[in-house]
CHARMM internal coordinates of N, CA and C (Angstrom, degrees):
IC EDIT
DIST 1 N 1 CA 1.4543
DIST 1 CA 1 C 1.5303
ANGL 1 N 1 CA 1 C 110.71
DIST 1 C 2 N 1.5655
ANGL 1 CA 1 C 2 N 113.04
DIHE 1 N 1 CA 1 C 2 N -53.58
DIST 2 N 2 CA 1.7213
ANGL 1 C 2 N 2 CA 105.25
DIHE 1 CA 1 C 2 N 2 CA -171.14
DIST 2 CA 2 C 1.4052
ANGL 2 N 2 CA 2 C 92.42
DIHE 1 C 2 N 2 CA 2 C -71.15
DIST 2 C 3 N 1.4406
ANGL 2 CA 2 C 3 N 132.41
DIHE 2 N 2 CA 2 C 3 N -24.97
DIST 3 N 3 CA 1.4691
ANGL 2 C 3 N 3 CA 123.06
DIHE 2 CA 2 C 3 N 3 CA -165.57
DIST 3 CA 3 C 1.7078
ANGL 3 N 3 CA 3 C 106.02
DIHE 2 C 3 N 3 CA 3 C -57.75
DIST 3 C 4 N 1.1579
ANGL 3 CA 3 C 4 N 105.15
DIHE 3 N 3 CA 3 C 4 N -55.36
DIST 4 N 4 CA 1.4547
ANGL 3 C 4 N 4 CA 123.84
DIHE 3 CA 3 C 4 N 4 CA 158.43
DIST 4 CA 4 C 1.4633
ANGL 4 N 4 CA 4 C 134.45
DIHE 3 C 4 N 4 CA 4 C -12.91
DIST 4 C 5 N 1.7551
ANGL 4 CA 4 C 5 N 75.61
DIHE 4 N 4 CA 4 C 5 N -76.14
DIST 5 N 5 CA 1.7956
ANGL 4 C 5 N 5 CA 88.88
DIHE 4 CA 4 C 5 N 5 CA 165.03
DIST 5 CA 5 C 1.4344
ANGL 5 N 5 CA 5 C 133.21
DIHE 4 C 5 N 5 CA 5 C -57.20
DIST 5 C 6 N 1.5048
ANGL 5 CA 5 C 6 N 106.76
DIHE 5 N 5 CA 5 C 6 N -34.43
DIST 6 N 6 CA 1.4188
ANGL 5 C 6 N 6 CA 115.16
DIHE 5 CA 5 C 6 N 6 CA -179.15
DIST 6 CA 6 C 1.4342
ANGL 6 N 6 CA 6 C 106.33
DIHE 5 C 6 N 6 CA 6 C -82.30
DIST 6 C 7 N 1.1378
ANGL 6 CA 6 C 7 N 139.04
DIHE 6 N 6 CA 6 C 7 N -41.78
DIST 7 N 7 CA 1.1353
ANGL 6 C 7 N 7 CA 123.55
DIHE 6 CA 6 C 7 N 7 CA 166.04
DIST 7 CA 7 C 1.5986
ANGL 7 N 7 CA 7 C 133.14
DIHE 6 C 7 N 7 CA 7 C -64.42
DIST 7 C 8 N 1.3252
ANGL 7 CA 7 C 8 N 114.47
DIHE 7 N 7 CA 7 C 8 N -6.42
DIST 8 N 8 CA 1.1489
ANGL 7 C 8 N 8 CA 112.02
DIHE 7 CA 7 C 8 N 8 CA 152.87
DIST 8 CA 8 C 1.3707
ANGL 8 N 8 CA 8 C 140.56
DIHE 7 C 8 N 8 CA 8 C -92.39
DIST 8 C 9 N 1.6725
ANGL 8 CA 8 C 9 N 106.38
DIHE 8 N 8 CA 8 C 9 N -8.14
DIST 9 N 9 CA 1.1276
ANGL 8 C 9 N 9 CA 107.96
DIHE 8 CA 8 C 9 N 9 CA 153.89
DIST 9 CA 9 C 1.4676
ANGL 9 N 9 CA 9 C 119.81
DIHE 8 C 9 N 9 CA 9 C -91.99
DIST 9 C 10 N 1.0104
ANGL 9 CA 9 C 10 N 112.80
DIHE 9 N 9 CA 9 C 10 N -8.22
DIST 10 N 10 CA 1.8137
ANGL 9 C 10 N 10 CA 114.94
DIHE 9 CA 9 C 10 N 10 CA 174.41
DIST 10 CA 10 C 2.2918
ANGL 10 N 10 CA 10 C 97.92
DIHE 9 C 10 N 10 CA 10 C -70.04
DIST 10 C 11 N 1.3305
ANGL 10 CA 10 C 11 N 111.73
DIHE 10 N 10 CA 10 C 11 N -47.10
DIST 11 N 11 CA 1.0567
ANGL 10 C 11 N 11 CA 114.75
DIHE 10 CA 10 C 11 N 11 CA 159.71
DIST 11 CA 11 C 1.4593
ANGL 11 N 11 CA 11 C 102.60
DIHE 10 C 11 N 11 CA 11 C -38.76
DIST 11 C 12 N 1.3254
ANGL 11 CA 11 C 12 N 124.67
DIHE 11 N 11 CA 11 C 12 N -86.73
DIST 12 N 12 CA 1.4941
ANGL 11 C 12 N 12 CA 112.42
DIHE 11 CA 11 C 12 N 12 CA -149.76
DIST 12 CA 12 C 1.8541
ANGL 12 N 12 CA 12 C 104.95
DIHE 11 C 12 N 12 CA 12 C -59.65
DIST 12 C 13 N 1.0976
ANGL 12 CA 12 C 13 N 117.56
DIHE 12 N 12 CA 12 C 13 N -43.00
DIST 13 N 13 CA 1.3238
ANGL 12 C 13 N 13 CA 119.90
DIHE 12 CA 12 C 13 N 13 CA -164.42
DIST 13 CA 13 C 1.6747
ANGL 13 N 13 CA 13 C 98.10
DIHE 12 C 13 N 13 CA 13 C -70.79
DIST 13 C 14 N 1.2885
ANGL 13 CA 13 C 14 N 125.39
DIHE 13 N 13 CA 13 C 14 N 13.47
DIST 14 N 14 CA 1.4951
ANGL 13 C 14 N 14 CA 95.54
DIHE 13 CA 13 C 14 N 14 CA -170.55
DIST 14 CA 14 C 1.1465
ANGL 14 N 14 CA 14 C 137.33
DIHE 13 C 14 N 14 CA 14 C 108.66
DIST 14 C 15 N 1.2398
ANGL 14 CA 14 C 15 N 119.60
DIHE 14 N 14 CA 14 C 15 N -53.46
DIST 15 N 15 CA 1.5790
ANGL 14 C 15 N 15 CA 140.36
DIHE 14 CA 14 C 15 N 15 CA 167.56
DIST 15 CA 15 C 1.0237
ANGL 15 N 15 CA 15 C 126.88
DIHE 14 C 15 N 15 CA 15 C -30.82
DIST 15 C 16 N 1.6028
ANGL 15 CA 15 C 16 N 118.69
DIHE 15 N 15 CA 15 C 16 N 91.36
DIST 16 N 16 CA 1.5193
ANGL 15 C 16 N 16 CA 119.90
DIHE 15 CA 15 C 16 N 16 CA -166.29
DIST 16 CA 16 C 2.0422
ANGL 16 N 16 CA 16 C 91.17
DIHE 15 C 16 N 16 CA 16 C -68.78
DIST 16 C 17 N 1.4085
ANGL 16 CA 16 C 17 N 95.19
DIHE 16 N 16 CA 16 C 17 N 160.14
DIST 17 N 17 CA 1.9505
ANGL 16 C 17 N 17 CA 124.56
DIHE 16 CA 16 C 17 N 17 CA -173.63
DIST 17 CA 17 C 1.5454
ANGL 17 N 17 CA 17 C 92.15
DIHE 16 C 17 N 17 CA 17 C -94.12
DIST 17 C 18 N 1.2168
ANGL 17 CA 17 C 18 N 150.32
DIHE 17 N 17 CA 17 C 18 N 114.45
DIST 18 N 18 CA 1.1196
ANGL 17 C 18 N 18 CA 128.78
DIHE 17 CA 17 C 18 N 18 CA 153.58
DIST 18 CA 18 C 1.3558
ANGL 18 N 18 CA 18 C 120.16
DIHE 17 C 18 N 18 CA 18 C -77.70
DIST 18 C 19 N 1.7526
ANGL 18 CA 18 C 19 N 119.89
DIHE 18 N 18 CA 18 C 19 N -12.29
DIST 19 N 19 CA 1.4221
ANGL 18 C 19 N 19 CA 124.84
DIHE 18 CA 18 C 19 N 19 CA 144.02
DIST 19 CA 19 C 1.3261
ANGL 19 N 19 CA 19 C 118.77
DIHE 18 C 19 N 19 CA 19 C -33.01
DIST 19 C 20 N 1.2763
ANGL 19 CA 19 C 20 N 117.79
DIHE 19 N 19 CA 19 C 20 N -64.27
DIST 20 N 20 CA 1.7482
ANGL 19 C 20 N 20 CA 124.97
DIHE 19 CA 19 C 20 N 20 CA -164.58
DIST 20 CA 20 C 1.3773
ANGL 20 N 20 CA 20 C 97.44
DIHE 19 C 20 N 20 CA 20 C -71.63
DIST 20 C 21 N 1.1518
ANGL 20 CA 20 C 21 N 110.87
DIHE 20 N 20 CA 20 C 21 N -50.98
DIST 21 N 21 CA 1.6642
ANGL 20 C 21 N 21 CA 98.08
DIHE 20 CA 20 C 21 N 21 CA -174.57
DIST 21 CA 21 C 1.5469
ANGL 21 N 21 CA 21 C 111.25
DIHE 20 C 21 N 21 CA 21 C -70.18
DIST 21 C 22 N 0.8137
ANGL 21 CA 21 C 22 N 124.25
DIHE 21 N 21 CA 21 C 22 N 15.92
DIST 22 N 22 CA 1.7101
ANGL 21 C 22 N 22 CA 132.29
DIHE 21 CA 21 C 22 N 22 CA -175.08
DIST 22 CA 22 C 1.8327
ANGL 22 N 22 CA 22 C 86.24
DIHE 21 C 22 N 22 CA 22 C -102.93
DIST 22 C 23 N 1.3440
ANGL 22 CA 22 C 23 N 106.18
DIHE 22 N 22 CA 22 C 23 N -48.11
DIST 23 N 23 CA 1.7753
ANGL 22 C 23 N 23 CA 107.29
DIHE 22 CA 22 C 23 N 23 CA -158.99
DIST 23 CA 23 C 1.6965
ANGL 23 N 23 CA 23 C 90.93
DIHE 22 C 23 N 23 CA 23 C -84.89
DIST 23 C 24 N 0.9657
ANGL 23 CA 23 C 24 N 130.32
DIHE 23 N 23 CA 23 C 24 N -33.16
DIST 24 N 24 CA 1.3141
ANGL 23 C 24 N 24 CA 129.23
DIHE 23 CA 23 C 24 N 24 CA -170.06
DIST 24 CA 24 C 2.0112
ANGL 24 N 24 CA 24 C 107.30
DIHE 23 C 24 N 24 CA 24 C -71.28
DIST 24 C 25 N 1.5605
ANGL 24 CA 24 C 25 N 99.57
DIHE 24 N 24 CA 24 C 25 N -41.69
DIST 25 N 25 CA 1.4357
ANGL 24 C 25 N 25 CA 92.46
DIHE 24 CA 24 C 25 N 25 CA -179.61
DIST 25 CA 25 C 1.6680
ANGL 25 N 25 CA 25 C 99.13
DIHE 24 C 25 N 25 CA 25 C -69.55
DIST 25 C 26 N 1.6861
ANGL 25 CA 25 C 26 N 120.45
DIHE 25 N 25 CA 25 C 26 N -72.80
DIST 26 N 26 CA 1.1828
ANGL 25 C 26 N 26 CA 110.14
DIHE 25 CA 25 C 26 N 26 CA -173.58
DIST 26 CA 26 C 1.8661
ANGL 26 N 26 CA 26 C 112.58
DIHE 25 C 26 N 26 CA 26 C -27.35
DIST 26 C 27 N 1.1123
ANGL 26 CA 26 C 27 N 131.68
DIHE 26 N 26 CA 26 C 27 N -40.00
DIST 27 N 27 CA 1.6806
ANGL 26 C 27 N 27 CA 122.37
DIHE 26 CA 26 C 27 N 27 CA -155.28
DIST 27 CA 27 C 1.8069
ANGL 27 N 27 CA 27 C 90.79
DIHE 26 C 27 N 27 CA 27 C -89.65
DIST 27 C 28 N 1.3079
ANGL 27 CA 27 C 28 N 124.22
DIHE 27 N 27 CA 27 C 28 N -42.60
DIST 28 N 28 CA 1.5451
ANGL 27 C 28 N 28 CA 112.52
DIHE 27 CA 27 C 28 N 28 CA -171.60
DIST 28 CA 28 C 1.7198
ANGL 28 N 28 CA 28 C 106.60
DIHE 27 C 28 N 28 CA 28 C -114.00
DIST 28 C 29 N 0.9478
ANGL 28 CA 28 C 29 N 131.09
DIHE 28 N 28 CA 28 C 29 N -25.95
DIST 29 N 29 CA 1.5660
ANGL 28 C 29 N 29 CA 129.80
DIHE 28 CA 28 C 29 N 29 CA 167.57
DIST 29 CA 29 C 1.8206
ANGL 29 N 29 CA 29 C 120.20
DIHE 28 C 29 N 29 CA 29 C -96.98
DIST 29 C 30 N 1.3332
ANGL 29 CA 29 C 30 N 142.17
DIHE 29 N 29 CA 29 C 30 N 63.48
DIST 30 N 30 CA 1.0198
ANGL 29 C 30 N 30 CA 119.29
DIHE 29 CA 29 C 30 N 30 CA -130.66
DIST 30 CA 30 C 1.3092
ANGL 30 N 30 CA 30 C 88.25
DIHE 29 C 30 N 30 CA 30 C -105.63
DIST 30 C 31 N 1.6840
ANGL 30 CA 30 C 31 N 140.19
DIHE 30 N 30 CA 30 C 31 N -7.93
DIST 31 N 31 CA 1.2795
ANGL 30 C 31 N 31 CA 108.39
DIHE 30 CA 30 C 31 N 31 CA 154.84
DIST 31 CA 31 C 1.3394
ANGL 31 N 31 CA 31 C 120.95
DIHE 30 C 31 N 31 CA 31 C -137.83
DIST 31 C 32 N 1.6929
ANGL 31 CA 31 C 32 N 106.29
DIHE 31 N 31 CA 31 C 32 N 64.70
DIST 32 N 32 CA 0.6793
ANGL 31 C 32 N 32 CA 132.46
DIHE 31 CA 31 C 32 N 32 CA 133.11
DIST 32 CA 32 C 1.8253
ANGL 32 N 32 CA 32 C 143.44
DIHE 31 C 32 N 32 CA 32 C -55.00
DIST 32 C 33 N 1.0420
ANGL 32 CA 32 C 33 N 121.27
DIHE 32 N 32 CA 32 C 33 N 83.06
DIST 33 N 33 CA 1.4039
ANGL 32 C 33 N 33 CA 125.74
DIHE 32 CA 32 C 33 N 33 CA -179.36
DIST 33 CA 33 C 1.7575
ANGL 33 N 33 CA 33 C 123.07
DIHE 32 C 33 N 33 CA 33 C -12.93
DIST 33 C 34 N 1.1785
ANGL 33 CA 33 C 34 N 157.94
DIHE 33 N 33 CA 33 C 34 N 111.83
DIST 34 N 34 CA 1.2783
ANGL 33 C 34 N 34 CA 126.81
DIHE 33 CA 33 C 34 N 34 CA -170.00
DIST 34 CA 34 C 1.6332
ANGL 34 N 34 CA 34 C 105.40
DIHE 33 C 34 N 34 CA 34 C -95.81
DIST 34 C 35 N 1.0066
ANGL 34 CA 34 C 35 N 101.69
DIHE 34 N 34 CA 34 C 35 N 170.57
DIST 35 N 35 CA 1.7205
ANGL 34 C 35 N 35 CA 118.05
DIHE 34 CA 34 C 35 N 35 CA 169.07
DIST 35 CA 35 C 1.4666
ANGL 35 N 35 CA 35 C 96.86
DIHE 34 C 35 N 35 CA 35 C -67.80
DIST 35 C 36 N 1.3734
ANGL 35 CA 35 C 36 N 85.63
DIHE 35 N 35 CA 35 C 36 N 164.35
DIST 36 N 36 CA 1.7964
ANGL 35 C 36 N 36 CA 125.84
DIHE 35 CA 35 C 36 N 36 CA 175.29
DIST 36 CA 36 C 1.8094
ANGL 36 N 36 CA 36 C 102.16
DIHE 35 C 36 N 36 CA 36 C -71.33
DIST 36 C 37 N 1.5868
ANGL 36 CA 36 C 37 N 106.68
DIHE 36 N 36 CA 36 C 37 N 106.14
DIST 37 N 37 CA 1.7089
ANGL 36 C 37 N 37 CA 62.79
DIHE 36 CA 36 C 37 N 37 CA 163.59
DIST 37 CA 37 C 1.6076
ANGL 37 N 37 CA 37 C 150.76
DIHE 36 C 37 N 37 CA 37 C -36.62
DIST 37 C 38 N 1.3747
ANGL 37 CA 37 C 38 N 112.63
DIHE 37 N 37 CA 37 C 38 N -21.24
DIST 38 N 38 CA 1.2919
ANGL 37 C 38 N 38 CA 126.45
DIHE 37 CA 37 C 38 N 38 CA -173.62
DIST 38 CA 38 C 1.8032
ANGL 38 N 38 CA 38 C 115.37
DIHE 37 C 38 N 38 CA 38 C -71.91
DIST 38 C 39 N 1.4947
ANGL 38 CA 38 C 39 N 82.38
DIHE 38 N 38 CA 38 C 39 N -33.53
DIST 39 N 39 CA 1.6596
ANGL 38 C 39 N 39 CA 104.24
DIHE 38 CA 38 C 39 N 39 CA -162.27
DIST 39 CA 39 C 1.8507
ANGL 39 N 39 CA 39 C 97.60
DIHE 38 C 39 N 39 CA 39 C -87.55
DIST 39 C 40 N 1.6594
ANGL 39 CA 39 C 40 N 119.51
DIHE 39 N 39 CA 39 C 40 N -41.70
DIST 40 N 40 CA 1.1193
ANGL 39 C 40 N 40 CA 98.90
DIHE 39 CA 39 C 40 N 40 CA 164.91
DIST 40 CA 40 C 1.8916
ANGL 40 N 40 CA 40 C 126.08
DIHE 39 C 40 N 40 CA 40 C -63.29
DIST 40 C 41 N 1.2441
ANGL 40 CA 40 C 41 N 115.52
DIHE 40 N 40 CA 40 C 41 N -40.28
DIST 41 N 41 CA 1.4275
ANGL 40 C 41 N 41 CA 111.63
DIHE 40 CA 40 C 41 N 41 CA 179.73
DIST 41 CA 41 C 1.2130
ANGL 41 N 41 CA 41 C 112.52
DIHE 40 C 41 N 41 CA 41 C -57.66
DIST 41 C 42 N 1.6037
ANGL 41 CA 41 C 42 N 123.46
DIHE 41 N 41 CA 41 C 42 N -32.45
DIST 42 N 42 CA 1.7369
ANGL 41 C 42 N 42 CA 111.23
DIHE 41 CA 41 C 42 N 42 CA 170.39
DIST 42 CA 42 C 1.3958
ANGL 42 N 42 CA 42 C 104.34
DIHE 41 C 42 N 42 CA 42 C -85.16
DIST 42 C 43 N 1.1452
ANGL 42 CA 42 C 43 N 142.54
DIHE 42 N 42 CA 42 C 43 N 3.27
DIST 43 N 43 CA 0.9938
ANGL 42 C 43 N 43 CA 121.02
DIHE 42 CA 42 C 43 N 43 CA 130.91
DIST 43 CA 43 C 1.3885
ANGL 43 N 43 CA 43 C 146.69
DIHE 42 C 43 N 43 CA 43 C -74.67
DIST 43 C 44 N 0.8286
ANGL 43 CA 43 C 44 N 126.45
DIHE 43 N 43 CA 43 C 44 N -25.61
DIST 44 N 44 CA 1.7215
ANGL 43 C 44 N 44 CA 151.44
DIHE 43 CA 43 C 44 N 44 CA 160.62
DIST 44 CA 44 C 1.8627
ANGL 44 N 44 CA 44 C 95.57
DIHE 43 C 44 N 44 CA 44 C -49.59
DIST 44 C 45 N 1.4779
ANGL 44 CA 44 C 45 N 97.09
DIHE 44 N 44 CA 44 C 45 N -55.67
DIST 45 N 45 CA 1.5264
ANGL 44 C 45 N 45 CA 99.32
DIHE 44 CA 44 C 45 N 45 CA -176.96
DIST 45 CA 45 C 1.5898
ANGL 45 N 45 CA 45 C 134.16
DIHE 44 C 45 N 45 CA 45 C -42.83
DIST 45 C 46 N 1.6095
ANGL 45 CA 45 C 46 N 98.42
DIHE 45 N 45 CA 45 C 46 N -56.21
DIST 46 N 46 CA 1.2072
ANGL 45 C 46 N 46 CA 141.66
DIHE 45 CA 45 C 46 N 46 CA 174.36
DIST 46 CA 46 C 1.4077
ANGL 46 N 46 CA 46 C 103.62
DIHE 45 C 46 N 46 CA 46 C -66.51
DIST 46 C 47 N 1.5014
ANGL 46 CA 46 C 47 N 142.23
DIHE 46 N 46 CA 46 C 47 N -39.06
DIST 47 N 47 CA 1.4248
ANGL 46 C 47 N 47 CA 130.83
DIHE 46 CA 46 C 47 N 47 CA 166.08
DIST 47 CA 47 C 1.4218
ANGL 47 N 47 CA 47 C 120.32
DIHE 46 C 47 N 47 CA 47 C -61.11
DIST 47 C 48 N 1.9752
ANGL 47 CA 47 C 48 N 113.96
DIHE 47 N 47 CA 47 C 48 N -44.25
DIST 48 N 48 CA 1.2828
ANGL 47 C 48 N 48 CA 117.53
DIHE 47 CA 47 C 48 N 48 CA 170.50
DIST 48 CA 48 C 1.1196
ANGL 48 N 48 CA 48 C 131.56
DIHE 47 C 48 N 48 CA 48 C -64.46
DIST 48 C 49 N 1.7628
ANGL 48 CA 48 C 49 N 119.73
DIHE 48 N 48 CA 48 C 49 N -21.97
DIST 49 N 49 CA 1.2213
ANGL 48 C 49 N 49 CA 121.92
DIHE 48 CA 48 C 49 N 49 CA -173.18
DIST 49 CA 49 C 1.5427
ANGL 49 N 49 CA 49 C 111.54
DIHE 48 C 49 N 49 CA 49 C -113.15
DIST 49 C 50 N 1.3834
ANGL 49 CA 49 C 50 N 113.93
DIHE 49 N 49 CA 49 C 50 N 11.43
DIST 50 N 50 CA 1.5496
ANGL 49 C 50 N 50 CA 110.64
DIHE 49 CA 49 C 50 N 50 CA 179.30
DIST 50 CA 50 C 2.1889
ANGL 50 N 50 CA 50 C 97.68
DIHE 49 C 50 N 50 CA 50 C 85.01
DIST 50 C 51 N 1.1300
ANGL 50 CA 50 C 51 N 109.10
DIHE 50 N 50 CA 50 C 51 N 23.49
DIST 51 N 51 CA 1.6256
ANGL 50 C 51 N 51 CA 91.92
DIHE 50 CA 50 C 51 N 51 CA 173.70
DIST 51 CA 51 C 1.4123
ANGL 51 N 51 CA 51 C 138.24
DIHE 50 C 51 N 51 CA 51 C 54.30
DIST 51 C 52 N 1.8802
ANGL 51 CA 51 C 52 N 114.31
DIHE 51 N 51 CA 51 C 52 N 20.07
DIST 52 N 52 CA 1.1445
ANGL 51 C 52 N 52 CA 129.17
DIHE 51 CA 51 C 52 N 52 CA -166.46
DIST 52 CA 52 C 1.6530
ANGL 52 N 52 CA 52 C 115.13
DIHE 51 C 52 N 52 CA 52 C 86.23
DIST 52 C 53 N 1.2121
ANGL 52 CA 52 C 53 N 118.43
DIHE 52 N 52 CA 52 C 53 N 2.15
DIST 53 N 53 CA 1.6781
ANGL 52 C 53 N 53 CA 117.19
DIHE 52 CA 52 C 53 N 53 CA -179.20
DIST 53 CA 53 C 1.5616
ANGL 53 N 53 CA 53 C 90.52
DIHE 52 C 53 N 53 CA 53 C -74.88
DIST 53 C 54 N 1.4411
ANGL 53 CA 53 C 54 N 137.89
DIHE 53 N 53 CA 53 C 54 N -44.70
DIST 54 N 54 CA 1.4734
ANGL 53 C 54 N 54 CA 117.05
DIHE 53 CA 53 C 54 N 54 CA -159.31
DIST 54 CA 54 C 1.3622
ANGL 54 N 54 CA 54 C 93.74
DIHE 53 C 54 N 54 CA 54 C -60.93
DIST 54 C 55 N 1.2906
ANGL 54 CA 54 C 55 N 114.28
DIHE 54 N 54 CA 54 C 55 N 157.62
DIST 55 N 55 CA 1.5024
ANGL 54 C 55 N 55 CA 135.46
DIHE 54 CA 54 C 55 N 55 CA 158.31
DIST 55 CA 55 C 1.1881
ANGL 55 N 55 CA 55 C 130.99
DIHE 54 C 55 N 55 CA 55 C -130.38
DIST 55 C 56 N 1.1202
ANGL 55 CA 55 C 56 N 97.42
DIHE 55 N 55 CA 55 C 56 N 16.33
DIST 56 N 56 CA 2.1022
ANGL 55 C 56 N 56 CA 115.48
DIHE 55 CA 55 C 56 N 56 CA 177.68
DIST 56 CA 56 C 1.5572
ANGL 56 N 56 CA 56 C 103.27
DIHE 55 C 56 N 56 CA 56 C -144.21
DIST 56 C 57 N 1.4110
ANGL 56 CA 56 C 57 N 105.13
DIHE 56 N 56 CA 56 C 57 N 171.41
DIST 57 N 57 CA 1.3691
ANGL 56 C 57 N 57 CA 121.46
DIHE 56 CA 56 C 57 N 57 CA 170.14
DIST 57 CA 57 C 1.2988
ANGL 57 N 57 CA 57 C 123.20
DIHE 56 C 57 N 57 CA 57 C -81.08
DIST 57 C 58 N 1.2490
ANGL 57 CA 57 C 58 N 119.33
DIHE 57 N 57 CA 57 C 58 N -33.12
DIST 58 N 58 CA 1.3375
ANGL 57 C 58 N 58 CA 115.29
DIHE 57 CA 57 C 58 N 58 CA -161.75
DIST 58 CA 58 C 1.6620
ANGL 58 N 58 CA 58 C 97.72
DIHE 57 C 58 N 58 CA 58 C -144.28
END
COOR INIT
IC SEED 1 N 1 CA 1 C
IC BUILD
């Protein structure tokens, strides 16, 4: 159930799965290499936030 829950708010908020994208490469890229977990979340990061170009908060 909380597993649930949290992933649906990771859905709404944004929160790339590095699960799904693990199941998504294996089913349509299959030899394709995957990312680091580490290396996908800065990437994930870097798409939402412009890649370090913001330089302010607001």
């Amino acid at each position: 159930m909380w597993s649930k829950l949290c992933n649906f708010l990771h859905d709404i908020a944004g929160v790339p799965s590095y699960k799904r994208y693990l199941e998504h490469l294996a089913k349509h890229h299959p030899n394709q290499e995957p990312l680091s977990e580490k290396e996908f979340h800065r990437q994930a990061t870097d798409k939402k936030y412009g890649g370090g170009s913001i330089r302010r908060c607001c």
